[in-house]
C-alpha positions in Angstrom: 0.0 0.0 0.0 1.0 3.6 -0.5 0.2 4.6 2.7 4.1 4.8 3.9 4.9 6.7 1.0 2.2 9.0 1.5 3.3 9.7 5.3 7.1 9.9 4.8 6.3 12.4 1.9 4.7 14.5 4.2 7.0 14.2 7.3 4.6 12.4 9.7 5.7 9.7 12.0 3.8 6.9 12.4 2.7 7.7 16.2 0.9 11.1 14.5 -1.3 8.8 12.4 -2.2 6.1 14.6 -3.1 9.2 16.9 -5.8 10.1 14.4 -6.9 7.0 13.9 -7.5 6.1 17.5 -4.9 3.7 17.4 -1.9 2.2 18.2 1.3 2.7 16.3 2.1 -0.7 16.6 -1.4 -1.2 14.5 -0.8 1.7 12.4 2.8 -0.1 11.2 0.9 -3.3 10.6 -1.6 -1.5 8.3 1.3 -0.2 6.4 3.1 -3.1 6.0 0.0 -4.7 5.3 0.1 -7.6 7.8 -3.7 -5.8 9.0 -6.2 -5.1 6.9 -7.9 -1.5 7.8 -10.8 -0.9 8.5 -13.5 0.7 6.7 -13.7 4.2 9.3 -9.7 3.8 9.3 -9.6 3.9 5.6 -12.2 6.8 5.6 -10.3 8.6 7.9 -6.8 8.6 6.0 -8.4 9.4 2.5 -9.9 12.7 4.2 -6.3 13.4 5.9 -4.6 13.1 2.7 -7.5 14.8 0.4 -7.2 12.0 -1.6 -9.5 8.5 -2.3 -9.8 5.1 -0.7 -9.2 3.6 -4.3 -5.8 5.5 -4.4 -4.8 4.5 -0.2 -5.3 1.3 -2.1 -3.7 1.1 -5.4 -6.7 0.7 -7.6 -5.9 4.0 -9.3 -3.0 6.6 -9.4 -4.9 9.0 -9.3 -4.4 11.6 -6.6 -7.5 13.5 -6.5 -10.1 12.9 -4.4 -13.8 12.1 -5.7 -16.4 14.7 -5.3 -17.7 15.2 -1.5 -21.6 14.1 -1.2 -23.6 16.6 -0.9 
């Protein structure tokens, strides 16, 4: 997953994520190195940090932007 990539990028340690996602960052590492699969809020949660989609937190596209919010 990109997710390491998209955290060293921005200068984050792993402690700040896990902190957002109410977690661990012994979980968070597993989600990166995928040994965990994330959950649904989780993913949800890191597409909105990174203004980005879950499709691109998970490699189905390469594209950066995110969708259009609901309304």
């Amino acid at each position: 997953m990109r997710l390491k990539n998209m955290r060293e990028d921005r200068d984050i340690k792993q402690s700040e994520i896990a902190e957002i996602l109410n977690c661990k960052q012994n979980t968070y590492q597993q989600y990166e190195s995928g040994k965990r699969q994330i959950p649904i809020d989780a993913l949800k949660k890191l597409a909105l940090f990174y203004n980005t989609s879950v499709d691109y937190i998970l490699e189905l596209t390469d594209e950066t932007a995110p969708y259009p919010r609901k309304k």
